[in-house]
Phi, psi and omega in degrees: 000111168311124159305151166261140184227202181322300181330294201315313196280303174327287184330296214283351158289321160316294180311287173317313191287319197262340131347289205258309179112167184290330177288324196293311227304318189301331191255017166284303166280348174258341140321317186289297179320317171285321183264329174281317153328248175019276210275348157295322200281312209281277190318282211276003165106017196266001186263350167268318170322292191299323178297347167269328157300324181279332207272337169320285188308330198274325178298318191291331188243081159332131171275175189227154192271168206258127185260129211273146204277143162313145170228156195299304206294330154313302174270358156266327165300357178256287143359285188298337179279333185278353183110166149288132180301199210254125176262339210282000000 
């Protein structure tokens, strides 16, 4: 069985580049990049560690709900109720 050697790896990056085209290629490598993480994190456990962590943090710290934004239809119905100001 032949080693691979520089030539061999250049070919075959060429062959990709004309394949994928130059725009593809960056997300091709954060692709590659995200999955070989993943199975690292899966083989030595560290993927579990972080999902207990975040599931920590999301129980201690609660949202709080969000007080719904004025809208223009609003504030002239507030505007009309209060009356006209003072002209004189």
């Amino acid at each position: 069985m032949p080693n691979i050697g520089p030539v061999e790896i250049i070919i075959v990056l060429v062959i990709v580049l004309l394949i994928f085209g130059p725009k593809r290629l960056p997300d091709l490598g954060r692709s590659l990049g995200r999955g070989m993480r993943e199975f690292k994190d899966s083989v030595t456990g560290k993927d579990d560690e972080k999902h207990l962590e975040e599931r920590n943090l999301e129980q201690a710290a609660p949202v709080a709900p969000r007080e719904p934004v004025a809208t223009t239809a609003d504030e002239e119905a507030r505007s009309r109720a209060a009356g006209p100001a003072d002209a004189s």
